[in-house]
C-alpha positions as CSV (number, residue, x, y, z in Angstrom):
1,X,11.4,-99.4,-2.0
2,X,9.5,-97.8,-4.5
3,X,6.8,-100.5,-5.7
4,X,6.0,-99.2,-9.0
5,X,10.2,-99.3,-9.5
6,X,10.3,-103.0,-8.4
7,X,9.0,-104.7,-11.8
8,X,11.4,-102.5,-13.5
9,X,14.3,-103.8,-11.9
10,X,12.4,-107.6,-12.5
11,X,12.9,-107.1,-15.9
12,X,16.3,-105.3,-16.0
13,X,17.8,-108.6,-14.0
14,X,15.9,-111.2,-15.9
15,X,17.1,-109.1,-18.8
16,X,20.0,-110.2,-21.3
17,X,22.5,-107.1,-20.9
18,X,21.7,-104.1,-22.6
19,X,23.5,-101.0,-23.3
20,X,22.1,-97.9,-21.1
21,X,21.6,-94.7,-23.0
22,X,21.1,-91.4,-21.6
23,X,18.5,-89.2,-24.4
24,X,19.2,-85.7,-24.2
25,X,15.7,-84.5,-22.5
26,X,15.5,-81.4,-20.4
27,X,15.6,-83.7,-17.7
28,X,18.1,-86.4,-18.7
29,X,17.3,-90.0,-17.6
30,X,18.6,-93.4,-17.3
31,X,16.8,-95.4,-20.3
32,X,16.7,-99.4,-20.7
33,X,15.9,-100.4,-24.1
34,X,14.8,-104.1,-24.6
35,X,17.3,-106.2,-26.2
36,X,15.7,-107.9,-29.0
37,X,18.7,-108.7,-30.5
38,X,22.1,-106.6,-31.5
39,X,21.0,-105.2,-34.2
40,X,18.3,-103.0,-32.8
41,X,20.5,-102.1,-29.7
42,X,23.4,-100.9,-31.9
43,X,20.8,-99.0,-34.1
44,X,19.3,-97.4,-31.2
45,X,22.8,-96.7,-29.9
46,X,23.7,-94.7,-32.9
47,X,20.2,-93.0,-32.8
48,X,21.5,-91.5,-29.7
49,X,24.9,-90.8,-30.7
50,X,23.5,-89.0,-33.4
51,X,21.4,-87.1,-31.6
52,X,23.6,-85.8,-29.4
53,X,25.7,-84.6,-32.4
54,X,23.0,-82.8,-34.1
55,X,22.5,-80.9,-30.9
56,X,26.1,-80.1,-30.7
57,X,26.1,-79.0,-34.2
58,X,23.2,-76.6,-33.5
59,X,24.9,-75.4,-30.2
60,X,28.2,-74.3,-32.2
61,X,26.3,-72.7,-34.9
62,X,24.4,-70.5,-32.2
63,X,28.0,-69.7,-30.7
64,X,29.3,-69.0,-33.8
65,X,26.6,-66.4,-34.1
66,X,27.4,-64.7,-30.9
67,X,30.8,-64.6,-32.2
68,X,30.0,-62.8,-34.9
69,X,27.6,-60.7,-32.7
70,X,30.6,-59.7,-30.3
71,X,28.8,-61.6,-27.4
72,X,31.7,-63.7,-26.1
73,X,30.4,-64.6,-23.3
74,X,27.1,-66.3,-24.8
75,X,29.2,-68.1,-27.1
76,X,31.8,-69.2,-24.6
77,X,28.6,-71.5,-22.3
78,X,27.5,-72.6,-25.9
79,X,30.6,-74.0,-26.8
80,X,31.3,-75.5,-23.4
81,X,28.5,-77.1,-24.0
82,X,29.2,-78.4,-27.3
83,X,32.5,-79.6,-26.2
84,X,31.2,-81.5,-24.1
85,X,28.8,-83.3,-26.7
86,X,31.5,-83.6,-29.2
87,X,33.5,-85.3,-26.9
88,X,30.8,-87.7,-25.7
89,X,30.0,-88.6,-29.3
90,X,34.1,-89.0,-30.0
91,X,33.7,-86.5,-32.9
92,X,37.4,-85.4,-33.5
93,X,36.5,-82.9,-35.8
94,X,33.8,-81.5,-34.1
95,X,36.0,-81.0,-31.2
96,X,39.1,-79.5,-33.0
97,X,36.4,-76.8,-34.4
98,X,35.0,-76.2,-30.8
99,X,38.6,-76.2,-29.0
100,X,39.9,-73.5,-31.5
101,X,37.2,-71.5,-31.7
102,X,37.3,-71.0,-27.6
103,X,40.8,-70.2,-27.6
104,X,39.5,-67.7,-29.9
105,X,37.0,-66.5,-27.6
106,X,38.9,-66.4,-24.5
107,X,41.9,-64.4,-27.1
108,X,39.0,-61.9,-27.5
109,X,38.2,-61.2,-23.9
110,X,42.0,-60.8,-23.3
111,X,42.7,-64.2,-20.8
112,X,45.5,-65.2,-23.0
113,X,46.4,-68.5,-21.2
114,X,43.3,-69.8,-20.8
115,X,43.2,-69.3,-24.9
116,X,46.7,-71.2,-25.4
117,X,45.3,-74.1,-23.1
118,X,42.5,-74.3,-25.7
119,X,44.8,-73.8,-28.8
120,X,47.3,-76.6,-27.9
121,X,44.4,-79.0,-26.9
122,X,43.1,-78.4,-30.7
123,X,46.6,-78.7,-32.3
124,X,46.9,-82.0,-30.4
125,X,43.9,-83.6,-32.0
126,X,44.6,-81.9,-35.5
127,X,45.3,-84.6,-38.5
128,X,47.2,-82.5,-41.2
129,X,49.6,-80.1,-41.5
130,X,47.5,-76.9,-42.4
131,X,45.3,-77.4,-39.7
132,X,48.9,-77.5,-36.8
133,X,50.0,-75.0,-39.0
134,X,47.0,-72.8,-38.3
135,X,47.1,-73.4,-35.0
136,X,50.7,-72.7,-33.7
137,X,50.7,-69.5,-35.9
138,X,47.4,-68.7,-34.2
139,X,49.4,-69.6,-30.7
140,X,52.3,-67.9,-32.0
141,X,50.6,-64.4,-32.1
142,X,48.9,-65.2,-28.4
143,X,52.6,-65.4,-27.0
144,X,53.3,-62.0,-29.0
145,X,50.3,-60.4,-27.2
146,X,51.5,-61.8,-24.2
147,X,55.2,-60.2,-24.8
148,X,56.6,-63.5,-24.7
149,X,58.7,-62.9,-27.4
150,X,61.3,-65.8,-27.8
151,X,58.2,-68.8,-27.1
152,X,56.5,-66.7,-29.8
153,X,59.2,-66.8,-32.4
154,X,59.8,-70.7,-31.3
155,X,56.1,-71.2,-31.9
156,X,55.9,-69.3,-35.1
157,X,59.3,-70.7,-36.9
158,X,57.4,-74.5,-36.1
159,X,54.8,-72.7,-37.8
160,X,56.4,-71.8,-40.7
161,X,58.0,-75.5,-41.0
162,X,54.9,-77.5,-41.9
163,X,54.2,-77.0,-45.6
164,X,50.5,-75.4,-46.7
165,X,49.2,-74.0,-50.1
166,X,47.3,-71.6,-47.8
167,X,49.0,-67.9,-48.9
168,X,47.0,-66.1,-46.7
169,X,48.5,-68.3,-43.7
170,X,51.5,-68.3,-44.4
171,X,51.7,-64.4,-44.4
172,X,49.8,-64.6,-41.0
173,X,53.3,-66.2,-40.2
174,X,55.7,-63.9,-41.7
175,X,53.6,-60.7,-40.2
176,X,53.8,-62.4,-36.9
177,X,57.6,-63.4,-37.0
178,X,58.2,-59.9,-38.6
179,X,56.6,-58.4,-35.4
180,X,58.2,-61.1,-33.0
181,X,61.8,-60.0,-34.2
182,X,61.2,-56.6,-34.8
183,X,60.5,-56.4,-30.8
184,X,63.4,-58.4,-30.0
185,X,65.2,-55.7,-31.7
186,X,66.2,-58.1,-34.7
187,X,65.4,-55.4,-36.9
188,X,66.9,-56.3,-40.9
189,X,65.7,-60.1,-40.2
190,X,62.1,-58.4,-39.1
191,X,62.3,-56.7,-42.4
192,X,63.0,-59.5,-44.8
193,X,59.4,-61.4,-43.2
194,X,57.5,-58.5,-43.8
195,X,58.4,-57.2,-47.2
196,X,57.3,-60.8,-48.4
197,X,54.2,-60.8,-46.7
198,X,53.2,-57.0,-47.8
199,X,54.1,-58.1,-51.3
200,X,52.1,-61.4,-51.6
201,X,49.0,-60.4,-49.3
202,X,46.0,-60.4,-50.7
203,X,44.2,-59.8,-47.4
204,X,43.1,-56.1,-47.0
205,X,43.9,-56.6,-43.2
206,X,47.4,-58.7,-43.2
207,X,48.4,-56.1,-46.1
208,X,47.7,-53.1,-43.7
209,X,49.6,-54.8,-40.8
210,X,52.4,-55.4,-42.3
211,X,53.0,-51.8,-43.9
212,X,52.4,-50.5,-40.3
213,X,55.0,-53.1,-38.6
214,X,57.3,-52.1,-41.8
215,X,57.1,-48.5,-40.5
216,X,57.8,-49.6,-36.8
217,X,60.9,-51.1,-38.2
218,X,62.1,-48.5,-40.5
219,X,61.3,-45.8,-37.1
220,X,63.6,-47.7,-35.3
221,X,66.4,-47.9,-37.7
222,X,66.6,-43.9,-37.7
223,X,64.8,-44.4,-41.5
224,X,62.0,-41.7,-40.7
225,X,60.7,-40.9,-44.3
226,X,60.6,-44.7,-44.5
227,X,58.8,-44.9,-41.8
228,X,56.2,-42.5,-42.4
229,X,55.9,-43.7,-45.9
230,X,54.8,-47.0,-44.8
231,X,52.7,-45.5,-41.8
232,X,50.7,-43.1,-44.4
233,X,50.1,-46.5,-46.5
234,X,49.0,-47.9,-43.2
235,X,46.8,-45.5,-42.6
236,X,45.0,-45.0,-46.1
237,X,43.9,-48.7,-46.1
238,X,42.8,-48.5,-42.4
239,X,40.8,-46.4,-43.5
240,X,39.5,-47.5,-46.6
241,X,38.6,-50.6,-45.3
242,X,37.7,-49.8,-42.0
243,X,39.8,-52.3,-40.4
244,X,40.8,-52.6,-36.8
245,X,44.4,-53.8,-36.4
246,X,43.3,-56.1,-33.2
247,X,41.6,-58.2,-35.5
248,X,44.4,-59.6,-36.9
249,X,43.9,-63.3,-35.0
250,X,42.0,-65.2,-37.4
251,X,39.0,-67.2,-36.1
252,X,40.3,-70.8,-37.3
253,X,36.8,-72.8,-37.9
């Protein structure tokens, strides 16, 4: 046995119980604090607790910056990591952000399940209605990149159930039910999602989307100047704006 360890364990048995506390240090270790009563264990208890949440803080706020950077990857091991500390520290919140903002990432770099895994995980812990309703539209449009079509409308119609003041969300839903049905070949019911969503949109991207969609849907009805009405429309605020129609997935944070 090691003899400078043995008085240490002399005074952990003689000890009244204490609660252990692992410090975040680059190398983590096993600390015993002396238990001079409750009060100072349960303050230095919550010393920890909050610094483990400050460090998970910084950690998403360097992955939401490789986010923004287009550096999935990066951000994916930081919020792996901040999961973890969320999680530790029993922060709901902070884990709902972290969960949804991986599906996100793993969305991005095209592994679809891994992203729904991620998605429901954060819908599960969510405590209103605009936050589940965020996130099954969110999974709704996964299942429409994944050309699950019926789970997708399932998903989306769930979406549409729980009430928000959010305008902007709930045309995320329309565009992505109008889309949903306008592949399942449910063409005039496709319509009647997207006309209310192009109408009330005041997002430059969610407007362009759904006048492109509209012109998929007119094209297949055998309505070609319809179609490339709506497709010119389309085009010009494209353009204009410089927007990318695979961006339509919101980052939910």
């Amino acid at each position: 046995m090691d003899l400078f360890a043995f008085p240490i364990i002399l005074n952990i048995l003689s000890a009244p119980p204490c609660i252990p506390v692992t410090l975040l240090e680059k190398t983590p270790r096993l600390h015993w604090f002396p238990c001079t009563g409750s009060s100072q264990t349960s303050q230095v208890y919550a010393q920890a607790i909050d610094s483990r949440k400050t460090q998970a803080d910084q950690l998403y706020k360097e992955a939401d910056f490789f986010i923004q950077s287009n550096m999935m990857q990066a951000a994916q091991v930081k919020l792996e990591q901040a999961l973890q500390l969320y999680q530790a520290t029993s922060d709901t919140t902070g884990q709902r952000e972290t969960l949804t903002s991986l599906g996100y990432v793993f969305y991005s770099q095209g592994k679809y399940r891994e992203a729904l895994e991620y998605l429901r995980q954060a819908e599960l812990i969510s405590t209103d209605f605009s936050q589940q309703g965020r996130l099954l539209t969110t999974q709704g449009l996964v299942y429409l990149e994944l050309g699950e079509y019926r789970q997708a409308h399932t998903t989306l119609l769930r979406a549409m159930s729980l009430p928000t003041q959010d305008i902007a969300q709930e045309n995320r839903k329309r565009i992505g039910l109008g889309e949903t049905l306008y592949y399942m070949g449910a063409y005039r019911e496709a319509l009647s999602y997207l006309q209310i969503a192009q109408r009330t949109s005041s997002d430059r991207n969610d407007y362009g989307r759904s006048l492109n969609a509209m012109g998929d849907v007119y094209f297949e009805l055998g309505q070609y100047e319809e179609a490339k009405n709506y497709y010119q429309q389309a085009l010009n605020v494209r353009q204009s704006n410089a927007i990318a129609w695979g961006s339509f997935v919101p980052l939910i944070i």
